[in-house]
Every structure is written in C-alpha cells, then in structure tokens.
N, CA, C and O of each residue as an XYZ file, in Angstrom:
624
protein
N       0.801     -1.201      0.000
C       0.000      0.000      0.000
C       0.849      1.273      0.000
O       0.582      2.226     -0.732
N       1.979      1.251      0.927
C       2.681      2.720      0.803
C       3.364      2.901     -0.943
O       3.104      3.767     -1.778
N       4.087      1.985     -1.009
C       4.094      2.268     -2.889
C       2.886      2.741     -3.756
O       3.064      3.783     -4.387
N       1.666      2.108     -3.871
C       1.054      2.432     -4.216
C       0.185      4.246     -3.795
O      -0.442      5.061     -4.471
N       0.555      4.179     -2.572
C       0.454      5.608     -2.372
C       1.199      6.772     -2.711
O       0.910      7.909     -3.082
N       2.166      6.193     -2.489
C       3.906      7.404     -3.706
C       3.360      7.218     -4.995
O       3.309      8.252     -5.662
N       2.933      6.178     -5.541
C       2.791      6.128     -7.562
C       1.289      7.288     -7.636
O       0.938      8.254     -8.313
N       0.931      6.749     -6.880
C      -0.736      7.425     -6.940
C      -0.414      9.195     -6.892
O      -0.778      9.910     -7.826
N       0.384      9.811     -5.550
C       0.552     11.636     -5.389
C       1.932     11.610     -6.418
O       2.531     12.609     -6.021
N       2.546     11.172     -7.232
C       3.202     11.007     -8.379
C       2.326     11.362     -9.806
O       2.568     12.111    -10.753
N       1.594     10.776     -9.598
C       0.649     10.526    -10.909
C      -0.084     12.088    -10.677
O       0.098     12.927    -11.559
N      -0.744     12.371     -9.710
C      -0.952     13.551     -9.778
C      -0.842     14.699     -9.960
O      -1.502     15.557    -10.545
N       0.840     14.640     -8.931
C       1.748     15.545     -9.076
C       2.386     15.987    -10.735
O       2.871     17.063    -11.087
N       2.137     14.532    -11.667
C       3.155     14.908    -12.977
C       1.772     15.513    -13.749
O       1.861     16.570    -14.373
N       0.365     14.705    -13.661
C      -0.495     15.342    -14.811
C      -0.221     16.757    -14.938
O       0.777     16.941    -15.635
N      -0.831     17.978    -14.450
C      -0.426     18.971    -14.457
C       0.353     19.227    -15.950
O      -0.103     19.914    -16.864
N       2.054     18.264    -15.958
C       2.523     18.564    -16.724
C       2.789     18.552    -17.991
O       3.393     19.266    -18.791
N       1.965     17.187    -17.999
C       1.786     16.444    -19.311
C       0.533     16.344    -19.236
O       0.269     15.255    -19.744
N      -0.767     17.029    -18.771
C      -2.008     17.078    -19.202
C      -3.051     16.580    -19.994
O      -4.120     16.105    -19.611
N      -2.515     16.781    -21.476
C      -3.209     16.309    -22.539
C      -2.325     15.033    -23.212
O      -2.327     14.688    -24.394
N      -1.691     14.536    -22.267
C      -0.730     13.386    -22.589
C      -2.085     11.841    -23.199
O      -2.341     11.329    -24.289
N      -2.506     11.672    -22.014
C      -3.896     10.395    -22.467
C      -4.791     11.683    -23.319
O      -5.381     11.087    -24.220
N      -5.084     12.967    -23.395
C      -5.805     12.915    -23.988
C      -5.451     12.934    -25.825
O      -6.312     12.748    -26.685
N      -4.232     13.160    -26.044
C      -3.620     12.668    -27.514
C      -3.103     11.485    -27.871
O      -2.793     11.165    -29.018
N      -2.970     10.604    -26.567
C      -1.822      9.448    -26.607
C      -2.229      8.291    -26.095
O      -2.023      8.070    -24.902
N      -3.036      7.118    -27.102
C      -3.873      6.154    -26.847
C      -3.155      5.251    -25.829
O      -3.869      4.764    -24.952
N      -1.721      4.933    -25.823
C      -1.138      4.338    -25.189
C      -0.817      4.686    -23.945
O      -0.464      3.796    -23.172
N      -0.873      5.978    -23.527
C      -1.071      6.692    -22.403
C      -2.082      6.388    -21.547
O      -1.848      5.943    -20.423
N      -3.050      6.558    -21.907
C      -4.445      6.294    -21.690
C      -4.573      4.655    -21.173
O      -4.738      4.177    -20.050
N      -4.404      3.967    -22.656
C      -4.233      2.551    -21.679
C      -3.126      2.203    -20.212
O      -3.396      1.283    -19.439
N      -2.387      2.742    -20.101
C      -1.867      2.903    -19.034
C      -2.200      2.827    -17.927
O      -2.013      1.977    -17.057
N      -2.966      4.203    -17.972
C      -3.743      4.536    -16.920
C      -4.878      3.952    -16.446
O      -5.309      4.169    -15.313
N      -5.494      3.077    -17.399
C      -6.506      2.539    -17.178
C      -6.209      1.401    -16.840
O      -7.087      0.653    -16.412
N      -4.627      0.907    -16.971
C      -4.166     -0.722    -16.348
C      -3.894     -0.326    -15.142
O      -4.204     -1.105    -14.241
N      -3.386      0.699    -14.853
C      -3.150      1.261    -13.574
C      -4.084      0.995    -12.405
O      -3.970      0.425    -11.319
N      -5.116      1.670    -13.094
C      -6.444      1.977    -12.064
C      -7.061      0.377    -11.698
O      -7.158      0.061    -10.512
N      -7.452     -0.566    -12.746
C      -7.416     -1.962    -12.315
C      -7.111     -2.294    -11.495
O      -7.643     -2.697    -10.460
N      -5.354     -2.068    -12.139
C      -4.102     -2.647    -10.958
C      -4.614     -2.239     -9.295
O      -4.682     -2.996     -8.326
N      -4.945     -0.713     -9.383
C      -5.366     -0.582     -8.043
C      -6.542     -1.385     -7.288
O      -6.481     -1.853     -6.151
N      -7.570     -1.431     -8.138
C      -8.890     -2.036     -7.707
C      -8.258     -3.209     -7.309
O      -7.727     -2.995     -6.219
N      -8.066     -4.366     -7.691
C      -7.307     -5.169     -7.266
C      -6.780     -5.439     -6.254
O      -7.094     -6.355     -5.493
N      -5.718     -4.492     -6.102
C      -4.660     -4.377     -5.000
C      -5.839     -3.749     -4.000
O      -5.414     -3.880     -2.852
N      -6.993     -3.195     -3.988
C      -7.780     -2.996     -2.850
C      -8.407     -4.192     -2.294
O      -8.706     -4.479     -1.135
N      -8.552     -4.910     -3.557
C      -9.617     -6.318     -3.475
C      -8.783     -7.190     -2.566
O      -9.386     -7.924     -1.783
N      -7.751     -7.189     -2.580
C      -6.517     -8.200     -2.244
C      -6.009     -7.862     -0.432
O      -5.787     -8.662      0.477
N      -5.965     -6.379     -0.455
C      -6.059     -5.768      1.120
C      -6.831     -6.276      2.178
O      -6.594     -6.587      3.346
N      -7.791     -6.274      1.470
C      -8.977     -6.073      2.493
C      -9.401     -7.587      3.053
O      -9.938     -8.599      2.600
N      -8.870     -7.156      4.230
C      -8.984     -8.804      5.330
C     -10.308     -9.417      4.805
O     -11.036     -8.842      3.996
N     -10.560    -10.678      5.356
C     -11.651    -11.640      5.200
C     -12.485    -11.119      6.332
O     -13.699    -10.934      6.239
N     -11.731    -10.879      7.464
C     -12.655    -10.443      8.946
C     -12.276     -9.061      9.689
O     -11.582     -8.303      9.011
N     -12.434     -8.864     10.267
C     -12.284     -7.430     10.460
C     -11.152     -8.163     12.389
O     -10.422     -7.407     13.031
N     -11.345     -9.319     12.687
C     -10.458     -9.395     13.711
C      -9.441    -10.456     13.318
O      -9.126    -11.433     13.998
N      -9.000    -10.138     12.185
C      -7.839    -10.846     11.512
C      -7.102    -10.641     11.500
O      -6.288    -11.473     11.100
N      -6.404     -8.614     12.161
C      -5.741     -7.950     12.208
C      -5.688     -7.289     13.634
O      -6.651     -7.117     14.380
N      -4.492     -6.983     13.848
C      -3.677     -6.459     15.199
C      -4.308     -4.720     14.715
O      -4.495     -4.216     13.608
N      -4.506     -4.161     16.185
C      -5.646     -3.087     16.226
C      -4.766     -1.807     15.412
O      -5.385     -0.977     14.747
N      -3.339     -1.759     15.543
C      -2.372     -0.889     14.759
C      -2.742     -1.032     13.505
O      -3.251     -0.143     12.823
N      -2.409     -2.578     13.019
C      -2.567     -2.327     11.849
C      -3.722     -2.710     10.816
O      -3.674     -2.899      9.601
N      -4.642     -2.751     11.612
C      -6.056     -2.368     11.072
C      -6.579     -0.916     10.659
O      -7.308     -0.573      9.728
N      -5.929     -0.146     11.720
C      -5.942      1.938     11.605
C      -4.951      1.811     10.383
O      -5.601      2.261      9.439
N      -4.014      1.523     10.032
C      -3.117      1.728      9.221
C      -3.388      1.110      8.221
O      -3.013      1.457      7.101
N      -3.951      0.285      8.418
C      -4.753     -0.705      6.344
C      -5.976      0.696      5.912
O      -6.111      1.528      5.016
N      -6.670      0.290      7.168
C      -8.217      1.270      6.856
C      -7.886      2.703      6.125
O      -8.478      3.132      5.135
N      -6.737      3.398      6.876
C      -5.883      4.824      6.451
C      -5.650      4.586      4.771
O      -6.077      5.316      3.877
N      -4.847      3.349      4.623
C      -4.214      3.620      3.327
C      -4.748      3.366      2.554
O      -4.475      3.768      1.423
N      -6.038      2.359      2.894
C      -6.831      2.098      1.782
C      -8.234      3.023      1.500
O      -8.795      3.047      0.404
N      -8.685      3.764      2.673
C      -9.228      5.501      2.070
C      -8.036      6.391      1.314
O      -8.189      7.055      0.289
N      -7.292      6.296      1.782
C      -6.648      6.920      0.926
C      -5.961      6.849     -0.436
O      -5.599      7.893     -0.978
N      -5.764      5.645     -1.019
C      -5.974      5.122     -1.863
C      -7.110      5.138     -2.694
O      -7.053      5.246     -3.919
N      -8.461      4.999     -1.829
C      -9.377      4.954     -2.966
C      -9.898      6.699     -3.491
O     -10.461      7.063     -4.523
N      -9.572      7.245     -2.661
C      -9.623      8.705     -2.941
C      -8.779      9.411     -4.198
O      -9.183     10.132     -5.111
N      -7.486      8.930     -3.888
C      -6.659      9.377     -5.021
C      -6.880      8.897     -6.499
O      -6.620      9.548     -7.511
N      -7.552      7.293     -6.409
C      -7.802      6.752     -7.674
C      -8.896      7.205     -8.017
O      -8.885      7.699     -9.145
N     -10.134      7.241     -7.326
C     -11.312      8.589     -7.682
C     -10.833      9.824     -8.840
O     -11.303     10.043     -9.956
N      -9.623     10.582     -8.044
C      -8.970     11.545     -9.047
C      -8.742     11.123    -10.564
O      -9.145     11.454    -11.678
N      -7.788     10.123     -9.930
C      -6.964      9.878    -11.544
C      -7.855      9.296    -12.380
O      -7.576      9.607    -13.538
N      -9.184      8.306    -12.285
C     -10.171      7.999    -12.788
C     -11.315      8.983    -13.446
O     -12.024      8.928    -14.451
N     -11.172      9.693    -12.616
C     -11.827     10.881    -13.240
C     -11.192     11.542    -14.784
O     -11.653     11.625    -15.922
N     -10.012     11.906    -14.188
C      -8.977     12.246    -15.695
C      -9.182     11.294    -16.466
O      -9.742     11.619    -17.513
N      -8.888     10.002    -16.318
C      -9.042      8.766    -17.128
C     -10.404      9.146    -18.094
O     -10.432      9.330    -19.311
N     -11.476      9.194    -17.142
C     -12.625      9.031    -18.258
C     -12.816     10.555    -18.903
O     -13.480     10.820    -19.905
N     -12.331     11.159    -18.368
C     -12.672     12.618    -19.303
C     -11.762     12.457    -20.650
O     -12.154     12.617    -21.806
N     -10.505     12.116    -20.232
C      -9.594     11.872    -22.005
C     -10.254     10.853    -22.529
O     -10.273     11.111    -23.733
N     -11.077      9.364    -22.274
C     -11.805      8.914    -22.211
C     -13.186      8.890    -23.494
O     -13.525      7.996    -24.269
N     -13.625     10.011    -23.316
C     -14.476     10.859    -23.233
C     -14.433     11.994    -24.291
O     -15.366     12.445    -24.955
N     -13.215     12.322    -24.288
C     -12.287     13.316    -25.311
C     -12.184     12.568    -26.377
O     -12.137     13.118    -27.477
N     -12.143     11.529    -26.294
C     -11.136     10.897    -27.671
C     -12.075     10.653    -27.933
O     -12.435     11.327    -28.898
N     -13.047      9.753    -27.476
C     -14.756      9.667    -27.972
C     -15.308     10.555    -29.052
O     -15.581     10.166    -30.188
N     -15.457     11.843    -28.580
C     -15.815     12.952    -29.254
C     -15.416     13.214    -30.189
O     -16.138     13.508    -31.142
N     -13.709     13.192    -30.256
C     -13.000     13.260    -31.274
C     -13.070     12.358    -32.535
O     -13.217     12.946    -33.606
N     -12.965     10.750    -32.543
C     -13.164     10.112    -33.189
C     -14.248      8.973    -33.199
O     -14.268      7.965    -33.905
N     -14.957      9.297    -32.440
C     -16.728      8.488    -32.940
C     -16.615      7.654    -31.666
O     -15.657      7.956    -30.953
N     -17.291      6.802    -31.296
C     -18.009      6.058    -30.756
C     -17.391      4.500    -30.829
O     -17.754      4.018    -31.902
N     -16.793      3.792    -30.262
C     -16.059      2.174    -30.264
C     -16.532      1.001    -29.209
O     -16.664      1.092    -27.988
N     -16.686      0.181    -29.835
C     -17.048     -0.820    -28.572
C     -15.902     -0.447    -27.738
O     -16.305      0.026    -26.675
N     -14.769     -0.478    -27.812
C     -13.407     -0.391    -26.936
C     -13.944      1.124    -25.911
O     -13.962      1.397    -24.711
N     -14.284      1.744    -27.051
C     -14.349      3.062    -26.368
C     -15.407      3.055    -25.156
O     -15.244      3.480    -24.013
N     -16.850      2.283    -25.892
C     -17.683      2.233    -25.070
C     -17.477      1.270    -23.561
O     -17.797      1.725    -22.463
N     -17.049      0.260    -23.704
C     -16.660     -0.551    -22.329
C     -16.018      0.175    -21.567
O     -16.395      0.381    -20.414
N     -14.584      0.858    -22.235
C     -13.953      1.590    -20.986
C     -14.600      2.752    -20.479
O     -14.364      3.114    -19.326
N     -15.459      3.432    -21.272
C     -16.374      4.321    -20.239
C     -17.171      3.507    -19.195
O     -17.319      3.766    -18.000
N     -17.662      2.442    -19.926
C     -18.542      1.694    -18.671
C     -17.898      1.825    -17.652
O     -18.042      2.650    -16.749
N     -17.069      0.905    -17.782
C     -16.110      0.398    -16.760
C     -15.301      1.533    -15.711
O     -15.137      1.340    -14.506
N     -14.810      2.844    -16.524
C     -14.306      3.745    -15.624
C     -15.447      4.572    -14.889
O     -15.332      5.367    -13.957
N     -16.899      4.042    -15.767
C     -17.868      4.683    -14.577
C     -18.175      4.007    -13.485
O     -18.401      4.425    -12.349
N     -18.165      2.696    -14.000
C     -18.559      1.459    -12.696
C     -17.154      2.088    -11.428
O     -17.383      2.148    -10.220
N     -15.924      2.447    -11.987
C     -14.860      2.157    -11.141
C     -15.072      3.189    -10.200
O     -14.812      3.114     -9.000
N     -15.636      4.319    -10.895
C     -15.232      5.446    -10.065
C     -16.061      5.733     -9.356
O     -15.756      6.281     -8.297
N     -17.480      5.460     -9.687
C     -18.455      5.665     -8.639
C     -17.954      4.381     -7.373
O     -18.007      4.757     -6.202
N     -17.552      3.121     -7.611
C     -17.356      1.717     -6.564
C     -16.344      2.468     -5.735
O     -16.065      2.088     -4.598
N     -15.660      3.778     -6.417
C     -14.082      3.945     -5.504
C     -15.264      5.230     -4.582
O     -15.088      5.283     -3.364
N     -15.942      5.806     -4.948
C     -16.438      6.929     -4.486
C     -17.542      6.352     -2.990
O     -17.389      6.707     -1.822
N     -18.555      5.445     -3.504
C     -18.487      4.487     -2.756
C     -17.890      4.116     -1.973
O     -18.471      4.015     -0.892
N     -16.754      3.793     -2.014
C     -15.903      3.106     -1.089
C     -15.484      3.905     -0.293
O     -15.436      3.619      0.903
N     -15.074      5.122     -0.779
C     -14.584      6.014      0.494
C     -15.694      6.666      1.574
O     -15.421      7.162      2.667
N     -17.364      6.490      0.804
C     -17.979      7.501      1.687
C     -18.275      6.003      2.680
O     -18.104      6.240      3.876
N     -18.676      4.563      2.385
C     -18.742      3.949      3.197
C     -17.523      4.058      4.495
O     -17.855      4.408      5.627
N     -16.515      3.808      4.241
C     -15.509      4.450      4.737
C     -15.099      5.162      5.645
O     -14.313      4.830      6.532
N     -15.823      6.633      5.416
C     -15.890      7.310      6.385
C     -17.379      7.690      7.375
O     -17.703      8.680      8.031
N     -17.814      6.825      7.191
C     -19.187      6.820      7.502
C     -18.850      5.360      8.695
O     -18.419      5.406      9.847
N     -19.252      4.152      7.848
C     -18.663      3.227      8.610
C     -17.866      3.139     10.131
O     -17.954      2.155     10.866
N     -17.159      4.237     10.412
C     -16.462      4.156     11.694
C     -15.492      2.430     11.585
O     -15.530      1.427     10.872
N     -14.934      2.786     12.426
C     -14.019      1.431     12.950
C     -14.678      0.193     12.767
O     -14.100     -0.574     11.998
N     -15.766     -0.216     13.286
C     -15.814     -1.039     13.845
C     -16.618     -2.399     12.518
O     -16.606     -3.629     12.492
N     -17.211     -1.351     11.618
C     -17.714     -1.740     10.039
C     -16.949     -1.715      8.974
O     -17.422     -2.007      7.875
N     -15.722     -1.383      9.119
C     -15.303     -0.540      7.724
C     -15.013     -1.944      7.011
O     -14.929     -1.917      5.783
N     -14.834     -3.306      7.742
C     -14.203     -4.069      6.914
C     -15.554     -5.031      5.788
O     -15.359     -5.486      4.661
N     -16.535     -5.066      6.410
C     -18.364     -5.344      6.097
C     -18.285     -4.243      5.196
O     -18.528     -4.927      4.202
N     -18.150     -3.148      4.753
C     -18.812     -1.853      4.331
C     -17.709     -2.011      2.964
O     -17.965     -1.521      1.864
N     -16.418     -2.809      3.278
C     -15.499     -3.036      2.032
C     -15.908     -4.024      1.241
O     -15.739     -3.765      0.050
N     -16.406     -5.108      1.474
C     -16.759     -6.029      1.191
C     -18.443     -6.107      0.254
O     -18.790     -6.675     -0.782
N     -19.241     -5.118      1.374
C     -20.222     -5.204      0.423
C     -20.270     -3.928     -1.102
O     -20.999     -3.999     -2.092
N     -19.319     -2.967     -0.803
C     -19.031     -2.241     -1.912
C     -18.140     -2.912     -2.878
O     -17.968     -2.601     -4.057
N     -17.635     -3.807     -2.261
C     -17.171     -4.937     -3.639
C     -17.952     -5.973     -4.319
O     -17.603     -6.270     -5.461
N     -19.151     -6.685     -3.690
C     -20.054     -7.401     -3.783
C     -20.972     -5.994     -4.920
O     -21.358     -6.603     -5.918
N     -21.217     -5.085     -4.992
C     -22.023     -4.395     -5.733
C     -20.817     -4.143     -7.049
O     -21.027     -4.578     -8.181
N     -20.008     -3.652     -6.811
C     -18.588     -3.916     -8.216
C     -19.266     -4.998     -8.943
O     -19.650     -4.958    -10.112
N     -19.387     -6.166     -7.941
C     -19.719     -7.737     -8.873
C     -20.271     -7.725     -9.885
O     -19.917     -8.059    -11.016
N     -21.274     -7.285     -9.446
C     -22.684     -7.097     -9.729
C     -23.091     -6.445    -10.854
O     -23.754     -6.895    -11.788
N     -22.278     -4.450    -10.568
C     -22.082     -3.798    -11.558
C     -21.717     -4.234    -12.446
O     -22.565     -4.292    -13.336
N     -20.176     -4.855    -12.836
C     -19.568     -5.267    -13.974
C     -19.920     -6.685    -14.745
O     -19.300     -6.849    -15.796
N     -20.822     -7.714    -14.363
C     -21.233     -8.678    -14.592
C     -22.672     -8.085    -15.483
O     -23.056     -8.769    -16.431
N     -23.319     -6.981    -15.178
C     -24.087     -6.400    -15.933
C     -23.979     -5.299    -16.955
O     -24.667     -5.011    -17.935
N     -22.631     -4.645    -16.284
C     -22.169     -3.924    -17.792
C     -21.849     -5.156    -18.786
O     -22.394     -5.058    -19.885
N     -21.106     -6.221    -18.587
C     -20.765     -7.547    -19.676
C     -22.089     -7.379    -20.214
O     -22.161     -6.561    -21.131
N     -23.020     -7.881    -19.912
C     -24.388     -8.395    -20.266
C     -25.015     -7.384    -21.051
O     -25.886     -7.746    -21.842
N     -24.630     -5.817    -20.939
C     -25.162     -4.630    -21.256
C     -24.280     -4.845    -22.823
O     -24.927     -5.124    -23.832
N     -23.421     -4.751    -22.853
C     -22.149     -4.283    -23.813
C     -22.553     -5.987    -24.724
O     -22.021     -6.089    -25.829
N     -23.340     -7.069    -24.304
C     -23.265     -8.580    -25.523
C     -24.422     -7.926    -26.163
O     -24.615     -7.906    -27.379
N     -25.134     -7.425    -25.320
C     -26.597     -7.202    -25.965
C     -26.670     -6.022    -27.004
O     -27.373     -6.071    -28.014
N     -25.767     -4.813    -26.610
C     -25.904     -3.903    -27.190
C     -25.093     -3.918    -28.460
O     -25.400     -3.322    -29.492
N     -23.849     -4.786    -28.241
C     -22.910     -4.587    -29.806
C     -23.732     -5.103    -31.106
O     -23.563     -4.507    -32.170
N     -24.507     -6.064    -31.040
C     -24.944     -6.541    -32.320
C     -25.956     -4.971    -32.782
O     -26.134     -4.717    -33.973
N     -26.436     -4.203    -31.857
C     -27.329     -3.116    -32.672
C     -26.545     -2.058    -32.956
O     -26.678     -1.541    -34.065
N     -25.421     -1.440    -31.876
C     -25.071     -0.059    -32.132
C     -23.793     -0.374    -33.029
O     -23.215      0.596    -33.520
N     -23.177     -1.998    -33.349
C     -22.146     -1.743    -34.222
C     -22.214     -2.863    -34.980
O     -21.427     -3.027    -35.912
C-alpha cells in the first residue's frame, strides 16, 4: 500500500505537466486505465476476510491507506474518463471506447463508494462496508458484460 500511495501523489503531481498526454496518446491512456485496475485489485486483495484478523495498529493503518488510496484513484479515474471521453468525441463512438467508459464509470463511482462507506462506517464496520461495496462492483460489472453482448450486435 505505501508504494502504491507514492505512484498514486506522483501521478498527480506529474499530470499537471503532461495534461493532454492520455488525452492525444492512446497508449497513455491505456496505461492509466491498467493502472487503475491494478489498483482495484490491490484494494480487493487488502482487504482482510474479517475485520479481527488484524492487530488493532494495523487495522488503523490498512483502513488509512486504503481511504486513501481509494480517494486518489477517484482523481486519476476521473482524468481517465474525461480523455476517455475526449477521444470519444473526437473520433466516434467504439465498442473499446464504449466498455472503458462503462467500466471507468462502474470504477469510479465503486471507488467513491468506497470512500464515503468508509468514512461513515467508523471502525468497527469498515471491513463489512469493504466487502459489500465490492459485492455491488460484482454485480455492476457482470451487468455492464451483459449490457455491452446485448448492445454490440445493434449499435455496431
């Protein structure tokens, strides 16, 4: 988690400079969007089975890094789907194009989600409140699939 927290105020810190980098640079873009996975993942993978599986230190210190984590990927997800979004506009409409909007909408609302459970939750839920905001991810993306079989044979 602390790596992933340096790559994450990194990533932030450089957009700024290279800005319109994903939004001209397809390979950029995929990047970022393996990135953001990568993170979901690495949240999926954190998050204990039980909430007394962990020593009381470092339960404050998972719970910490992993709001904070899902906060920062909120950000960069956001950028994600706006270049996203950009390139859309720019050059038409793609199944490719269309899934990864799905998908960076499913992500970013599940990360947005995740943090307000989060801070809402208190101590003593947060690890129930991770779990069932991943159980709705499931859910979400098992029905964007189902959305995106049904829809390609008409819109392409």
């Amino acid at each position: 988690m602390p790596l992933t927290l340096v790559v994450l105020v990194v990533y932030l810190l450089v957009i700024p400079f290279n800005f319109m980098a994903p939004f001209e640079n397809r390979e950029v873009l995929v990047v970022y969007n393996g990135m953001l996975f990568a993170v979901m993942a690495l949240l999926i993978g954190a998050t204990p089975l039980r909430d007394d599986d962990l020593s009381p230190r470092y339960r404050r210190a998972l719970r910490g890094a992993i709001r904070a984590v899902a906060i920062l990927v909120v950000l960069v997800s956001i950028y994600a789907l706006s270049a996203t979004v950009y390139r859309t506009v720019q050059g038409g409409l793609t199944i490719n194009r269309l899934t990864i909007i799905g998908w960076n909408i499913i992500k970013t609302g599940l990360l947005a989600l995740l943090s307000i459970r989060q801070f809402r939750g208190g101590e003593a839920g947060w690890v129930a409140a991770l779990h069932a905001t991943f159980r709705v991810g499931g859910i979400a993306y098992i029905a964007w699939a189902g959305i995106l079989l049904l829809a390609m044979p008409w819109v392409f």
